[in-house]
N, C-alpha and C positions, 0 to 999 in steps of 0.2 A: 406796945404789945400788938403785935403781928398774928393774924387768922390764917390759921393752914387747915385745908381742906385735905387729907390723906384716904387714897381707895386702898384698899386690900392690908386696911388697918387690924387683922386678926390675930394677927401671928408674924413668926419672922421681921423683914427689915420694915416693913408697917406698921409693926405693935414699937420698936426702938423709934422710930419715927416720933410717934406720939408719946412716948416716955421720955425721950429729949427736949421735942417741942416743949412739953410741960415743964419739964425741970428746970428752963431757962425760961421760963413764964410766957411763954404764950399762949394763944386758944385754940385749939386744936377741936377740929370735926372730923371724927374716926368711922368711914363710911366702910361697911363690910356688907356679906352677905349673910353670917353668922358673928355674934362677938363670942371672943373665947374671955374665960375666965381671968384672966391676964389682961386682954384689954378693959372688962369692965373695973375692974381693981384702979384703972391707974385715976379714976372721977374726973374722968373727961367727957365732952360729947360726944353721944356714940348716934350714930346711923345704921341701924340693921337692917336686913330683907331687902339690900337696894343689889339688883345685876347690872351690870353695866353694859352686858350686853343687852338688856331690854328697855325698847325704849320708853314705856310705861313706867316701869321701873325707876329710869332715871327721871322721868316727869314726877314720879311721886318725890325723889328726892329734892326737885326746885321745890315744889310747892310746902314739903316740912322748911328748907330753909328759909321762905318767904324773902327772898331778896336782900337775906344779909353778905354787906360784902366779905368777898375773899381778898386776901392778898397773895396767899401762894395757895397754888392748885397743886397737887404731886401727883401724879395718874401712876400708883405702884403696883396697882393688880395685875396680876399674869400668873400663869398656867406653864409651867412644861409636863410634854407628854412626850417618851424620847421613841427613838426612831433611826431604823437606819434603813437603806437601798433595799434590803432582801426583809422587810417589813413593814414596809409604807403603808399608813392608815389613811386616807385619806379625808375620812370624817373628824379624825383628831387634828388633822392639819388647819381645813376648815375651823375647828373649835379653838385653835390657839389663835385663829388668825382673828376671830370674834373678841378673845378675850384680850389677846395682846396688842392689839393692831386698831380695832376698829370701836372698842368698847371705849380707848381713854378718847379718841377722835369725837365721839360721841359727845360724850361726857363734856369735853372742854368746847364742845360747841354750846352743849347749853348752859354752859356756865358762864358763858361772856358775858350774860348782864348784869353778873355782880363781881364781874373783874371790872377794874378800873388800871388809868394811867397807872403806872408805877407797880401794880401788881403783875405777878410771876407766874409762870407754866411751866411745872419739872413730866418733863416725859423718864418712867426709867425701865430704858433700855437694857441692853448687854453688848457685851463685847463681842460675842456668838452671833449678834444680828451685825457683824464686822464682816466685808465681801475680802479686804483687803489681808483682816488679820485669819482667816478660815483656810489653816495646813491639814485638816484633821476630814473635814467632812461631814457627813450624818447630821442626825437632831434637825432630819428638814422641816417640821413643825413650826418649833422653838425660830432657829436662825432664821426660817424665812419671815414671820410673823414679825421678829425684834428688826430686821431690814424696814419693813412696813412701818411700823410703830417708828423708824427713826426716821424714814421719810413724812410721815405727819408730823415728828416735830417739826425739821426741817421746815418744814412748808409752811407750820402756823408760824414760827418764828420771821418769816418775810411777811406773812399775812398780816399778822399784831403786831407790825412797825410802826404804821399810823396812830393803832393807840397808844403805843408805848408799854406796851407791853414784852417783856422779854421770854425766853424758850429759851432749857439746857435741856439738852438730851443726853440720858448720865447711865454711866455701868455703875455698882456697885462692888465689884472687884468679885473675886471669890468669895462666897461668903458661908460659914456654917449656918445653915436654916436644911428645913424641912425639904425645900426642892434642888438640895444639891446633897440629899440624904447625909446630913453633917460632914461633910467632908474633912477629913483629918488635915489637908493642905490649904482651909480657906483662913478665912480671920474672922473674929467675932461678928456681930449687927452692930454690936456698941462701936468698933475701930470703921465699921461702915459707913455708919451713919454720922458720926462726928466728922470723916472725910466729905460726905454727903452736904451736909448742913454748910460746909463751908465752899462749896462749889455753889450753892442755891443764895448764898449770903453775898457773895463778888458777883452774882449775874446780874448783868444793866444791856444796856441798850448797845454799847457795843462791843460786847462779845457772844448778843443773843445766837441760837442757832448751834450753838459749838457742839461737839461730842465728849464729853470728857469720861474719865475713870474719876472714880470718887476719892484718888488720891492726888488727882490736880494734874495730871497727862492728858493731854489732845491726844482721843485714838482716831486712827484710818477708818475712814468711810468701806 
């Protein structure tokens, strides 16, 4: 039995996270800022009141876990606030780039001392923070934050070589939740996350770093 630590365990592809984790019996730490009803239901551990943007915040979360270890970290919290050329916020850009970007960096900084050899770091990304796959435009918040967030996996996946420690940096595909206002063209969190789990399940040491879709496609940088 395998310890996953999951942020943005409330709702959406977070809360299927932790309903899978569990149902194939692992132990799961469901770290939110709020639990919804849904997560406290599934009698897992839950972590409430932790930002990940704050670094206080994340201090109180080591000191509740008192240095049990993890095996898999998933940094799944993010924010989109949309946005196009003729109505650039600027302060929302800032706050995606906090919560997408800089919050899991955080996070998985202080959490290295209850990673060990052999345990894992899912950054999840998007395909939107894609320079190579972007015909479309706009969502400068979003796209440029998930760029950032895929350059700190990037980066930790060379960094955590020495320990042995592996880094995927994963889209989720389309997916019907809350922040893609259900979309009639996505697929469930269940058809996500069971894609999801088996990208997190084949990552090792050498194919740390990678980009994939949670349907098992290498996407463009």
């Amino acid at each position: 039995m395998a310890t996953y630590l999951v942020t943005g365990a409330n709702r959406g592809i977070g809360l299927e996270y932790c309903h899978q984790l569990k149902e194939r019996g692992d132990d799961v730490i469901a770290v939110c800022r709020s639990a919804s009803d849904e997560l406290k239901n599934l009698g897992i551990r839950v972590e409430t009141d932790i930002d990940i943007t704050d670094e206080s915040s994340v201090a109180n979360l080591l000191k509740r876990l008192d240095g049990k270890p993890i095996d898999v970290l998933i940094n799944n919290a993010g924010i989109v606030e949309r946005m196009g050329l003729d109505n650039l916020d600027f302060e929302s850009i800032r706050r995606q780039f906090e919560v997408n970007a800089i919050g899991p960096l955080r996070l998985t900084q202080a959490l290295l001392p209850n990673l060990k050899s052999g345990s894992k770091v899912i950054m999840m990304t998007s395909r939107m923070g894609s320079i190579d796959d972007n015909t479309s435009g706009g969502q400068y918040g979003y796209r440029m934050s998930k760029v950032a967030m895929s350059m700190a996996g990037k980066s930790l996946s060379e960094d955590l070589k020495s320990k042995g420690i592996p880094v995927a940096i994963l889209h989720p595909g389309l997916v019907k939740t809350r922040m893609t206002n259900f979309t009639n063209s996505g697929i469930t969190t269940e058809t996500s996350v069971k894609g999801l789990l088996a990208r997190i399940d084949e990552l090792n040491m050498d194919n740390t770093g990678t980009f994939w879709h949670a349907n098992g496609e290498v996407l463009p940088w």
